[in-house]
C-alpha positions as CSV (number, residue, x, y, z in Angstrom):
1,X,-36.9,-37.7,-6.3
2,X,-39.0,-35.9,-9.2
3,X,-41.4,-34.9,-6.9
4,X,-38.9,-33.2,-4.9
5,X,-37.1,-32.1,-7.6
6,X,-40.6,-30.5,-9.3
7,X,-41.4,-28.6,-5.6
8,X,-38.2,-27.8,-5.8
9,X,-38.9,-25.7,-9.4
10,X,-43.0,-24.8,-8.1
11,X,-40.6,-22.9,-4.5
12,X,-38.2,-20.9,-7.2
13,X,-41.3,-19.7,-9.0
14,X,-43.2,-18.8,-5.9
15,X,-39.8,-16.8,-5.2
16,X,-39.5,-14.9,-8.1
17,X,-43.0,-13.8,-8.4
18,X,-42.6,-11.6,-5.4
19,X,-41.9,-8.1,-7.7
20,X,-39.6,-6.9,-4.7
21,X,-37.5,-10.0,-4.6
22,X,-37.7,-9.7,-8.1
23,X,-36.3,-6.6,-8.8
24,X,-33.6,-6.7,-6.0
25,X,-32.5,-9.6,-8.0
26,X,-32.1,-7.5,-11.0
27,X,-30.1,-4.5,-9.4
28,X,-28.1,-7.3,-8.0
29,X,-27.0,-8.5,-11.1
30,X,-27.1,-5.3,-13.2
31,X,-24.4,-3.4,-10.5
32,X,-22.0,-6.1,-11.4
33,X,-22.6,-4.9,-15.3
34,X,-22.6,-1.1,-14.0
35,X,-19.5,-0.8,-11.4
36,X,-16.8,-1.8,-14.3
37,X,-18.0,1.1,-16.7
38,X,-18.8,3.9,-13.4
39,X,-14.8,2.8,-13.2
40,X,-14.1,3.3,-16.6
41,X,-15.6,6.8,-17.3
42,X,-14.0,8.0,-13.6
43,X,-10.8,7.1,-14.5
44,X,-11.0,9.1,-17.5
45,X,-12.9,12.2,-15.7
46,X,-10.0,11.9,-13.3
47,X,-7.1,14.8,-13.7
48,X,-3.5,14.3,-14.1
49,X,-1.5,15.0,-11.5
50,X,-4.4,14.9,-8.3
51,X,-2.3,14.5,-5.0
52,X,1.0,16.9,-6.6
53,X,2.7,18.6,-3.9
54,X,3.1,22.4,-4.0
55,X,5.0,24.3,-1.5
56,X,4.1,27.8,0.3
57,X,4.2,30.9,-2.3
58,X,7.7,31.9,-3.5
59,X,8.6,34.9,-5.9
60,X,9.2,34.8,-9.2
61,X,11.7,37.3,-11.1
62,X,12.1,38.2,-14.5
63,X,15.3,39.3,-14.1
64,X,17.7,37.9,-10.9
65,X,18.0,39.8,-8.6
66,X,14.7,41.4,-9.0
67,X,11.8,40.6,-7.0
68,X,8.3,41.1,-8.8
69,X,5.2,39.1,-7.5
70,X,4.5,35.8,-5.4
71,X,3.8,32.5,-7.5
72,X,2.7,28.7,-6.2
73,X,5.4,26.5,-7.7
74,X,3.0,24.4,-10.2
75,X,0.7,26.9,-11.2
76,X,0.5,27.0,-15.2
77,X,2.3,30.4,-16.7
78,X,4.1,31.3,-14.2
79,X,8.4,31.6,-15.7
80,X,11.3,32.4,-13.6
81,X,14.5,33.8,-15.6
82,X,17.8,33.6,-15.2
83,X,21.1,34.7,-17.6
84,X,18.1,34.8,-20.4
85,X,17.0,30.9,-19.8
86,X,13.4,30.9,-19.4
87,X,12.2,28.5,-16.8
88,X,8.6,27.0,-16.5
89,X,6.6,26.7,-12.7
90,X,5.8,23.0,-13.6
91,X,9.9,22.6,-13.8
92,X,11.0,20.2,-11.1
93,X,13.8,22.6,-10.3
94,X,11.5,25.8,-10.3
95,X,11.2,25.9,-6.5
96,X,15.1,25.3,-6.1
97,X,15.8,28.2,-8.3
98,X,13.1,30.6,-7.2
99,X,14.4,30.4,-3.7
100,X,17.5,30.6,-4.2
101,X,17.2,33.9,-6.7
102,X,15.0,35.1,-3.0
103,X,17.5,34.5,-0.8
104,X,20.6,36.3,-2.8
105,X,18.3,39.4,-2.7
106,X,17.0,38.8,0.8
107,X,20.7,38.7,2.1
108,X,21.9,41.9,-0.7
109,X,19.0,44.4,1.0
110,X,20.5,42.9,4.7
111,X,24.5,42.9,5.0
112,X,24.1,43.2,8.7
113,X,23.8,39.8,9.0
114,X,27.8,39.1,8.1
115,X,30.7,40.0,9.9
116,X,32.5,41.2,6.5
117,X,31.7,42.2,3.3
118,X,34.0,39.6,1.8
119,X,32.0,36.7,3.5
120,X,28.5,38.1,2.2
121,X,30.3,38.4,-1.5
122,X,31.7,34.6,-0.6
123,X,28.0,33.4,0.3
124,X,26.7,34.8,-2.6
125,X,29.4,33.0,-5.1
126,X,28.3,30.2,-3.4
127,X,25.0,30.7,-4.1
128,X,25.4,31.8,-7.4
129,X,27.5,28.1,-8.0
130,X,24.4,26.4,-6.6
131,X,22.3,28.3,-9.1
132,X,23.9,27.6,-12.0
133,X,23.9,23.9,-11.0
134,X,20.2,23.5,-10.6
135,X,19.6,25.7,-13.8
136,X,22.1,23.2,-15.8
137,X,19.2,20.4,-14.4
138,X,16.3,22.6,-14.9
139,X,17.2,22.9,-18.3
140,X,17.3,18.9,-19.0
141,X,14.9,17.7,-17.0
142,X,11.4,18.7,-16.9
143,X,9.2,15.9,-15.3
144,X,9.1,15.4,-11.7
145,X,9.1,11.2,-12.4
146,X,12.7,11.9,-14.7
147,X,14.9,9.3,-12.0
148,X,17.8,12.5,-13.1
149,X,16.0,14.3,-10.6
150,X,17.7,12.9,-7.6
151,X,21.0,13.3,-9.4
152,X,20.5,16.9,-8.0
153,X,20.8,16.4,-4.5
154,X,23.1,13.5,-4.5
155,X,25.9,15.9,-6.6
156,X,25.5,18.6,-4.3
157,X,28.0,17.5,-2.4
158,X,30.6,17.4,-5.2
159,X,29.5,21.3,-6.1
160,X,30.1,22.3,-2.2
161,X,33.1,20.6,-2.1
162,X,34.5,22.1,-5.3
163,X,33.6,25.5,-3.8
164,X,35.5,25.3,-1.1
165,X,38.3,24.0,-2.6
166,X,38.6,26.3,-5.0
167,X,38.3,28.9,-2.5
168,X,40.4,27.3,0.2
169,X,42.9,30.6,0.1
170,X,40.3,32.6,1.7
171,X,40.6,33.4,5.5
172,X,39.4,30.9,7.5
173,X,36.9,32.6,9.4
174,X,35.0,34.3,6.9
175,X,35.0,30.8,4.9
176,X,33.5,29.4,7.9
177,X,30.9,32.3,8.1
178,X,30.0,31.8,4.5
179,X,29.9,28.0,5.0
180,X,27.7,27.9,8.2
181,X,25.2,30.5,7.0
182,X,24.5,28.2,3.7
183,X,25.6,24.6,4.9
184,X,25.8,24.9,8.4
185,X,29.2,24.2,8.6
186,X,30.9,22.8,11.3
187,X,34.5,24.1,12.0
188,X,35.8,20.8,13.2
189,X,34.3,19.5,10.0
190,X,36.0,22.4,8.1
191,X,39.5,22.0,9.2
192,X,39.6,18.0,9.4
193,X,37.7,17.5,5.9
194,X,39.3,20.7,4.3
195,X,42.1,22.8,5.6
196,X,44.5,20.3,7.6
197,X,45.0,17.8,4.6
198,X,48.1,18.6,2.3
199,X,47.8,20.6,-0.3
200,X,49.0,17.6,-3.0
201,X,45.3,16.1,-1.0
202,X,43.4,19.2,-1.4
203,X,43.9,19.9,-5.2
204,X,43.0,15.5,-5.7
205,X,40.3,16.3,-3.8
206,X,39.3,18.9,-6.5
207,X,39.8,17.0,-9.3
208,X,37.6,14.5,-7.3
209,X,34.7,16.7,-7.1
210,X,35.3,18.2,-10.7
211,X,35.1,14.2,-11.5
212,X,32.2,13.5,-10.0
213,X,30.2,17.0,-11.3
214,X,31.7,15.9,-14.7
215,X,30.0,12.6,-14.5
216,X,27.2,13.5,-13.6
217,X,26.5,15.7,-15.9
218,X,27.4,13.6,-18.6
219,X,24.3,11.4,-17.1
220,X,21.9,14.3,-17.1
221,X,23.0,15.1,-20.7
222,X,22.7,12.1,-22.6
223,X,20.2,10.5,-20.6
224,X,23.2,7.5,-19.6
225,X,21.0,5.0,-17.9
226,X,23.7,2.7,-17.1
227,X,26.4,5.2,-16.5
228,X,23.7,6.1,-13.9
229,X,23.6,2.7,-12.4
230,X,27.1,2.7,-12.4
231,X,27.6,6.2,-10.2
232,X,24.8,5.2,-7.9
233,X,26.7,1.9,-7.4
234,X,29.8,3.7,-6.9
235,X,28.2,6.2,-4.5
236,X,26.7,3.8,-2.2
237,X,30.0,1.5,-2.1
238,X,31.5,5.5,-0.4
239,X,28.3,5.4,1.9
240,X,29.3,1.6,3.1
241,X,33.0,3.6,3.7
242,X,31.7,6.5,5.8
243,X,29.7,3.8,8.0
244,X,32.2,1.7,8.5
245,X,34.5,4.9,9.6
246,X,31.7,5.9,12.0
247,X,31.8,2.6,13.5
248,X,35.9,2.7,13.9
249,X,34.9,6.0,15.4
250,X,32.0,4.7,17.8
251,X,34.2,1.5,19.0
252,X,36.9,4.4,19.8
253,X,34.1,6.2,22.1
254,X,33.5,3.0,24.1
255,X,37.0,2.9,25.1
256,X,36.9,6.3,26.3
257,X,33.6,6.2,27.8
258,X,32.6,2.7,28.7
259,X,29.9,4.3,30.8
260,X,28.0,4.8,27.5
261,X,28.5,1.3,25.9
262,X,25.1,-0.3,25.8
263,X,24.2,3.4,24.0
264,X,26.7,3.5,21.7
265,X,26.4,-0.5,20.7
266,X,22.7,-0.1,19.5
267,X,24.3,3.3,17.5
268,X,26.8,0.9,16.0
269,X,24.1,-1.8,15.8
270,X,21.8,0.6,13.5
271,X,25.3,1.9,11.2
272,X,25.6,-2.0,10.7
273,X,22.4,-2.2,9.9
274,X,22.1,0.5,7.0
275,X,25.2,-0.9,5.9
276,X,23.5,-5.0,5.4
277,X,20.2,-2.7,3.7
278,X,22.8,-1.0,1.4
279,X,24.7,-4.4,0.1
280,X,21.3,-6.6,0.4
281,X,18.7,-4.3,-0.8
282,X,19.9,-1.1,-2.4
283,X,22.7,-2.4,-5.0
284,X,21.2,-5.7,-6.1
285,X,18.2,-3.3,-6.9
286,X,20.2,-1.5,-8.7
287,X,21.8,-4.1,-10.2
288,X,18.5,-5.7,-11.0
289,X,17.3,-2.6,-12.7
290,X,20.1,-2.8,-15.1
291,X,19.9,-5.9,-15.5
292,X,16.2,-5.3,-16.9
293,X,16.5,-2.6,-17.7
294,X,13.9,-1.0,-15.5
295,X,13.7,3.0,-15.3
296,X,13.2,4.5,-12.0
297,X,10.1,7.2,-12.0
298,X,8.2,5.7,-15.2
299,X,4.8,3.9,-14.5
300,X,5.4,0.5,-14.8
301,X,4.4,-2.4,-12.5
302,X,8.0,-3.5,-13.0
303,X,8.9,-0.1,-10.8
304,X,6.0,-1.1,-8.1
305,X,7.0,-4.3,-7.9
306,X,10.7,-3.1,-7.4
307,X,9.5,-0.6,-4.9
308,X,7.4,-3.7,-2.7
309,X,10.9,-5.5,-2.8
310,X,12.9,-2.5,-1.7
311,X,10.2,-1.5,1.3
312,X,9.8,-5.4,2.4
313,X,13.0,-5.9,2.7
314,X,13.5,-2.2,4.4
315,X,10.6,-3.7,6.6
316,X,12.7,-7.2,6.9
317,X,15.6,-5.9,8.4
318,X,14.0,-3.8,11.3
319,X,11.4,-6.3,12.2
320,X,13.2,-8.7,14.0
321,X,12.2,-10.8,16.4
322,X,13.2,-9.9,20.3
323,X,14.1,-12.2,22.8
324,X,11.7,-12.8,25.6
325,X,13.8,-10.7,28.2
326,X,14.0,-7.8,26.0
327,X,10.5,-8.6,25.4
328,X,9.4,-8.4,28.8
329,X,11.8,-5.1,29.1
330,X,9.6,-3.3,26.8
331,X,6.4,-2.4,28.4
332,X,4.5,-1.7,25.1
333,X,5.0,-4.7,24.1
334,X,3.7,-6.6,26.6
335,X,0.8,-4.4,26.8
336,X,0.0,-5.1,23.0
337,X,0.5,-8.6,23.2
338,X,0.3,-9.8,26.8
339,X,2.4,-12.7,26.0
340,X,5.9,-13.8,24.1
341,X,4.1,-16.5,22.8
342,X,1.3,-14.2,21.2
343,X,4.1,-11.4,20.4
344,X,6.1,-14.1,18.6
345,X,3.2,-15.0,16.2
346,X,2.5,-11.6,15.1
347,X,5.8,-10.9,14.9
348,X,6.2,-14.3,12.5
349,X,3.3,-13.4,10.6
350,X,4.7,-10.0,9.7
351,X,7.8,-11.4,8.6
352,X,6.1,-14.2,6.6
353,X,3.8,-11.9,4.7
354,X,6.9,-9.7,3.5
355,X,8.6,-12.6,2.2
356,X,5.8,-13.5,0.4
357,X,5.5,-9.8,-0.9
358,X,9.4,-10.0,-1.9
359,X,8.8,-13.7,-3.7
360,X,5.9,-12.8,-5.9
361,X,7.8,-9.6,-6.8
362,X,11.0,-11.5,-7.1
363,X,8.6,-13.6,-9.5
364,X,6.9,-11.6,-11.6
365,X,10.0,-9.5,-12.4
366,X,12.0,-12.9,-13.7
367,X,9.1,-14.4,-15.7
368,X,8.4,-10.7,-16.8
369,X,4.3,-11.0,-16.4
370,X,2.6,-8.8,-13.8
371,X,1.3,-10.0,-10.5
372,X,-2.1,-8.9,-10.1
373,X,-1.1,-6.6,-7.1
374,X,0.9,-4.4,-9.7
375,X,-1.5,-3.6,-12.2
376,X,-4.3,-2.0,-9.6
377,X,-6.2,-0.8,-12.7
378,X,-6.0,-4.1,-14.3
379,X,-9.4,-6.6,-14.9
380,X,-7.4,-8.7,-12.7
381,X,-7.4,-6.8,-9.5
382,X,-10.3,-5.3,-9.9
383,X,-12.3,-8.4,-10.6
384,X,-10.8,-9.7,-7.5
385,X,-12.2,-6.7,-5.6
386,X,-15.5,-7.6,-6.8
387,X,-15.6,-10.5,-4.1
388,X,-17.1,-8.6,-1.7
389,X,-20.3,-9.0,-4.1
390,X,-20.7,-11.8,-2.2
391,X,-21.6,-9.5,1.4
392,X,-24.8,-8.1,-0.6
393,X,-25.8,-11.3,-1.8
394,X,-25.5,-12.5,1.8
395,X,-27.6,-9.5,3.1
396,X,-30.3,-10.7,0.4
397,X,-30.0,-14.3,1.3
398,X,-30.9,-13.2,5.0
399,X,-33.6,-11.0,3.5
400,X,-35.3,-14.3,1.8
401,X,-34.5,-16.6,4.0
402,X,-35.9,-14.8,7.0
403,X,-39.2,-14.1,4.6
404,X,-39.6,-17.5,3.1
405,X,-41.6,-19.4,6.3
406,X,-42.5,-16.3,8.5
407,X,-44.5,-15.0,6.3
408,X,-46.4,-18.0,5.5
409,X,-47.1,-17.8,9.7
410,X,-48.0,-14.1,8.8
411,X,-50.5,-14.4,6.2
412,X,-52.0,-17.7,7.8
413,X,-50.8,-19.8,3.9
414,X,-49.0,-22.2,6.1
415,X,-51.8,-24.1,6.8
416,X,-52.7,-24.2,2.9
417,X,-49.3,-25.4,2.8
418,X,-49.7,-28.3,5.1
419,X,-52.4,-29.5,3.1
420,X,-50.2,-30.6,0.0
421,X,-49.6,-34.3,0.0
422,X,-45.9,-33.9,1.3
423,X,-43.9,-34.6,4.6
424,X,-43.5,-31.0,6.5
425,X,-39.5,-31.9,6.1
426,X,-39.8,-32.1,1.7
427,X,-41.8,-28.9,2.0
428,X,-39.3,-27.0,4.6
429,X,-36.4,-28.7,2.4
430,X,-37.5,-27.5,-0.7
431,X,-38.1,-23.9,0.3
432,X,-34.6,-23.9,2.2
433,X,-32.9,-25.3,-1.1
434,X,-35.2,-23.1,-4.0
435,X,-33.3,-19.9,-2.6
436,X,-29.8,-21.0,-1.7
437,X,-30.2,-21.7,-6.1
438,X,-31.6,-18.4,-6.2
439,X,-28.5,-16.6,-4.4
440,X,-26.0,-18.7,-5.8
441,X,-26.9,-18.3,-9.0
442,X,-27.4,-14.3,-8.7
443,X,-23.6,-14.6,-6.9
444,X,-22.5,-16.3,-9.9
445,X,-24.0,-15.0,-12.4
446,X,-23.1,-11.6,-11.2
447,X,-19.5,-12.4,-10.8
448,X,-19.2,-13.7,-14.2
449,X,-20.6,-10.7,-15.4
450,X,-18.7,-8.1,-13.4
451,X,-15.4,-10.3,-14.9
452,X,-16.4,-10.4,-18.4
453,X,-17.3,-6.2,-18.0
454,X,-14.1,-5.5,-16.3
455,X,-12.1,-7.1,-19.8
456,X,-14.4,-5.4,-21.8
457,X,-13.4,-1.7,-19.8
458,X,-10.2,-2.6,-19.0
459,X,-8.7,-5.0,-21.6
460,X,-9.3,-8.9,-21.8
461,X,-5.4,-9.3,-21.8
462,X,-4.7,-8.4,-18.7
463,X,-6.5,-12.1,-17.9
464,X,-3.3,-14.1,-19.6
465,X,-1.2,-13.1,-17.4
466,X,-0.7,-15.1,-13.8
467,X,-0.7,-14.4,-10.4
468,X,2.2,-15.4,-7.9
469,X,1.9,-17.9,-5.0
470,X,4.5,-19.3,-2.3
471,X,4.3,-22.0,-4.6
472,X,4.9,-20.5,-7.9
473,X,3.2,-19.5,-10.8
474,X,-0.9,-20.0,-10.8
475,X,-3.1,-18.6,-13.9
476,X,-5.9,-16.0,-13.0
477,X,-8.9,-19.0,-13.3
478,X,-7.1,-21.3,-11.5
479,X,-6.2,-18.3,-8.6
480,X,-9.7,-16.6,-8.6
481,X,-12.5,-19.2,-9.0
482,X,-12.0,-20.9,-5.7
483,X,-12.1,-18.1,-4.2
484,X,-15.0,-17.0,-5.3
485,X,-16.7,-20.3,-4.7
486,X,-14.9,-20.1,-1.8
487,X,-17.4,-17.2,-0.8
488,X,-20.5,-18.7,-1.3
489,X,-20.3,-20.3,2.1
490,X,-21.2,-16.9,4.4
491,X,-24.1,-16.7,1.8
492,X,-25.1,-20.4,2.7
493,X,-24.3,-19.5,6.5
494,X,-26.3,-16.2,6.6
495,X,-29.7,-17.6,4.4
496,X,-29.4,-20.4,7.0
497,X,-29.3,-18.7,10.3
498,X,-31.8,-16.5,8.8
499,X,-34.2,-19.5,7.9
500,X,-34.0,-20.4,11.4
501,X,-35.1,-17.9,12.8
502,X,-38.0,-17.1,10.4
503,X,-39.4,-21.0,11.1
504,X,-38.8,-20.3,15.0
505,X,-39.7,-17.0,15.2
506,X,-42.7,-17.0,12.4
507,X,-41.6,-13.1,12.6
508,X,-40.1,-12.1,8.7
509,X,-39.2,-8.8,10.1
510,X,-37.4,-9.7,13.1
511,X,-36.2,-13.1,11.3
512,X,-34.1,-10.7,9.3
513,X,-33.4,-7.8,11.3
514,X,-31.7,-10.2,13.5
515,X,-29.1,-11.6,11.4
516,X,-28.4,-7.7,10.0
517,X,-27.9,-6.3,13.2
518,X,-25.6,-9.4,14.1
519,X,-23.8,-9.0,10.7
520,X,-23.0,-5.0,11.3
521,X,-22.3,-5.8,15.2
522,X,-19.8,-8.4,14.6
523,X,-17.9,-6.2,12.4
524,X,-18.2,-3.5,15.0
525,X,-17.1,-5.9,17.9
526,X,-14.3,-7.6,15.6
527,X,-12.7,-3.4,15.1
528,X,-13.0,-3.2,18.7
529,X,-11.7,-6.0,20.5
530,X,-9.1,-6.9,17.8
531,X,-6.5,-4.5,19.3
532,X,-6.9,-6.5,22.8
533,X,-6.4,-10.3,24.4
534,X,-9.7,-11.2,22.7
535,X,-8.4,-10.8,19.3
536,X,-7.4,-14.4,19.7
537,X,-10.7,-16.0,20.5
538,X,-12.8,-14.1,17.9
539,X,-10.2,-16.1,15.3
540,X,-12.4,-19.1,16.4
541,X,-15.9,-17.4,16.3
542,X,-17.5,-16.6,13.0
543,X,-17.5,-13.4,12.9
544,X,-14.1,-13.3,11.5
545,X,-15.4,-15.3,8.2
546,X,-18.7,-13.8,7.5
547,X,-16.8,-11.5,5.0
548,X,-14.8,-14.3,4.1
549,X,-14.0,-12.2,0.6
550,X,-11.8,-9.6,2.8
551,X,-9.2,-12.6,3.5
552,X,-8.7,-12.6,0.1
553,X,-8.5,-8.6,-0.7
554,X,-5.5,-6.9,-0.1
555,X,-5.1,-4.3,2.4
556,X,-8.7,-5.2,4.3
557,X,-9.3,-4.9,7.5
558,X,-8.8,-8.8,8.1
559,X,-5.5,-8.7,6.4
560,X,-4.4,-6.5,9.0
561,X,-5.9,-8.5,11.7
562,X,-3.7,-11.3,10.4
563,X,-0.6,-8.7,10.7
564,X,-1.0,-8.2,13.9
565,X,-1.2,-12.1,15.4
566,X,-5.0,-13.1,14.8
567,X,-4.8,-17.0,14.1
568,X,-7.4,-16.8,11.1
569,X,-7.6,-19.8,9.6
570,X,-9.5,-19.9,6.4
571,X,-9.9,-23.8,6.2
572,X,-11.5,-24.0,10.0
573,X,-13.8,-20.8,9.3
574,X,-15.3,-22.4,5.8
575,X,-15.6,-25.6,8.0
576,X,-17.1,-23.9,10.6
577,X,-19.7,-22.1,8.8
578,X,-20.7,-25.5,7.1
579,X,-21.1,-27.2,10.3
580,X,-23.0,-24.4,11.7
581,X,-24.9,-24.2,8.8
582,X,-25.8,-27.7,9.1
583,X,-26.9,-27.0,12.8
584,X,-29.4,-24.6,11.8
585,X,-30.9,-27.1,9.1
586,X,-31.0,-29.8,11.4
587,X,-32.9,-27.2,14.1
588,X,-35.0,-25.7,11.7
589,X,-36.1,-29.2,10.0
590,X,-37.2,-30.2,14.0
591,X,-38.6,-27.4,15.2
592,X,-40.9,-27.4,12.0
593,X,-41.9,-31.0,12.2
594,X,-42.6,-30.5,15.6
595,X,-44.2,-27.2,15.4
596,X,-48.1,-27.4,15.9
597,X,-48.9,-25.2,12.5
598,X,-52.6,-26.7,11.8
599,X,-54.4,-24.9,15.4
């Protein structure tokens, strides 16, 4: 056992002394050092605010009314003024006003387009009411991530209806042409909403709206987080009204037009639905983000991780699972999935992986620690990432191992090699076992490194906190080491393949030119037939597992893969690579002991 042991040590030596091993070796192990600080310095080269939206030109005025020169919303010095209150471009409410101030002098310079001069004066009160609204926001609110800015939209309402009540005096055709040139009113809308309600109803109605505006700016104001909550609550409890109304009114339409049922069932099917989303999803959210007090708009995990609850349970609701006639009815389907039985898989993997989404988000917001997933920038995450280290330390194991005996039939040394007092299976074994140390220890080394670089760049405390399972709370060693050991089996399977080949071949460039190609095609041939009937049999092959790191990294090509109904299993494929590495040991240990090396 020393003997083989000391070989063992003499094969490692005989290894590193090649200088182009070597130094591939060393660039191996120094890119885990350098990634985490290339990270680090980007992310501080990067701007703020890459990706910000900017709509077409507009025109600015520095006086309303008074159209001067184009601007791009976003652009820094560009002002818009109004009754002496000095607006910036970077203003979330900038394009609102500019547009608005555009429009009222588009529509002064062409009075042709109304009926009346009294409905172009009405129009422009009521654009003059929506002006001062979004200058009373613009004045408050300044930052586009501010969660008052959707107060804006969701109190327009309340300002329309206020106009028109307030105006409800006015002939009704030249309300209506002031109304459906800004609103696009309709006049059933007008006279069953507005004009043939009591007058005791229209003036409650006003105080209603003047209500609402009140409270609303009273949030905007003083910055009321919970009086927020509070009117969002209140104003999705009205939405679950109106649905409910426009089912009454829907069940009403099948009476009259049974003809139309089946159509007007899935439209009362779909109101039901928003309605379960808005008492399931949107007020416990809200509730929740009182609760804890979470701000919408700010950068927080706690906001992402309310945002993955929100969109899987969005997801949740409309991915349900069919029955096989309706199935069958839908030819897409059965073109994507051939069968019910393989439509029902992907369908229950998909619904599986957003309750898991929803449970570690669910998790990590009650224990108050960050799952990995919502800190992206975190030495968490990105140490995770760093798995797929292991795909270049596979490419180099194939590179040695399809080098190691090949070349000893290249340069003739095999023979030299036969004349050392040792079986031809303790020579074979101790060249096949000196580099699998070699690898694993650059894969682990380099890992370790890459993880200790990433706290360094991107703070050691981010390592305290846990990650989030179906079964509950796991800390980050516990959650990423067998993973990463986990990996270390396509390394094993790749340097063994490759060791094959270079004992039965006695070829080192085609030994590992042959594993490469087969590497890059069975990535090529796993894109390709994935979207087809053979997605299912490549789940048993191994080309599924040779980047077994991508299971583990979110949003790779084999998670979606597993979306869509591919039965990977990661238990059979590490098996499956161990037996097949096994094989190739076997092989190669009998094709070398058979192998007629001396003539």
């Amino acid at each position: 056992m020393k003997g083989f042991v000391k070989q063992i040590k003499y094969e490692i030596k005989n290894i590193i002394k090649s200088k182009f091993l070597f130094i591939i070796s060393i660039l191996l192990l120094v890119t885990a050092v350098v990634l985490p600080v290339f990270n680090l310095i980007s992310s501080k080269k990067a701007p703020d605010g890459i990706g910000d939206y900017y709509p077409m030109p507009i025109v600015a005025t520095a006086k309303r009314g008074i159209i001067e020169r184009p601007v791009y919303p976003g652009m820094d010095n560009e002002t818009i003024t109004i009754d002496g209150i000095t607006i910036d471009s970077s203003n979330p409410f900038f394009w609102n006003l500019s547009s608005i101030v555009n429009e009222m002098e588009y529509i002064e310079n062409d009075k042709d387009r109304f009926d009346s001069i009294e409905a172009l004066d009405l129009t422009l009160s009521l654009m003059e009411a929506e002006l001062q609204y979004y200058l009373k926001f613009a004045q408050v609110v300044t930052d586009y991530t501010d969660y008052r800015t959707e107060l804006a939209w969701r109190g327009m309402q309340s300002v329309y209806d206020k106009f028109i009540f307030e105006n409800i005096s006015v002939p009704e055709e030249i309300l209506l042409e002031s109304l459906n040139y800004r609103m696009g009113m309709d006049p059933e809308m007008l006279k069953n909403k507005y004009l043939e309600i009591s007058s005791e109803e229209q003036l409650a109605a006003l105080d209603k709206a003047e209500e609402d505006l009140a409270a609303l700016f009273n949030i905007l104001e003083n910055n009321d987080f919970t009086s927020y909550i509070e009117l969002r609550i209140e104003q999705e409890k009205k939405t679950i009204e109106d649905l409910k109304e426009q089912i009454a009114i829907q069940e009403e339409e099948i009476i009259k037009n049974p003809s139309q049922e089946d159509i007007i069932n899935d439209m009362i099917m779909e109101l039901k639905r928003q309605i379960t989303n808005i008492e399931e999803n949107t007020i416990p959210i809200l509730q929740l983000r009182l609760e804890r007090n979470i701000i919408p708009g700010e950068n927080t995990w706690q906001n992402r991780a309310i945002s993955d609850i929100e969109n899987n349970r969005q997801f949740l609701s409309y991915n349900q699972i069919v029955t096989e006639e309706e199935f069958r009815q839908q030819p897409w389907l059965v073109q994507q999935y051939k069968t019910y039985t393989r439509y029902v898989e992907a369908m229950q993997a998909q619904i599986d992986e957003y309750k898991n989404a929803i449970l570690i988000a669910e998790q990590s917001i009650e224990a108050d620690k960050p799952d990995m997933k919502y800190v992206p920038k975190g030495s968490r995450y990105r140490t995770v990432q760093f798995l797929n280290y292991s795909v270049f330390i596979t490419l180099f194991a194939v590179l040695i191992g399809g080098w190691l005996i090949a070349s000893e039939f290249q340069q003739g040394t095999i023979r030299l090699l036969m004349i050392r007092p040792k079986s031809r299976i303790k020579i074979l074994m101790a060249k096949f076992i000196s580099a699998i140390v070699i690898c694993v220890i650059i894969y682990i080394s380099g890992s370790l490194l890459n993880a200790v670089t990433n706290g360094i760049c991107f703070g050691f405390s981010d390592f305290a906190f846990p990650n989030y399972t179906i079964s509950g709370e796991i800390n980050f060693v516990s959650y990423y080491l067998p993973k990463m050991l986990a990996c270390i089996i396509p390394i094993i399977f790749g340097y063994s393949f490759a060791f094959l080949l270079s004992v039965l071949i006695k070829n080192a460039a085609v030994a590992i030119a042959i594993p490469v190609a087969g590497f890059i095609g069975g990535s090529i041939l796993m894109a390709t037939l994935s979207y087809g009937g053979a997605a299912r049999w490549i789940a048993y092959t191994p080309l599924p597992y040779m980047q077994l790191s991508s299971i583990f990294i979110q949003d790779s090509l084999i998670q979606y893969y597993i979306r869509n109904g591919m039965p990977i299993n990661l238990t059979y494929g590490i098996m499956l690579m161990i037996v097949l590495s096994a094989i190739f040991v076997i092989l190669s240990s009998v094709l070398f002991e058979k192998r007629d090396i001396l003539h």
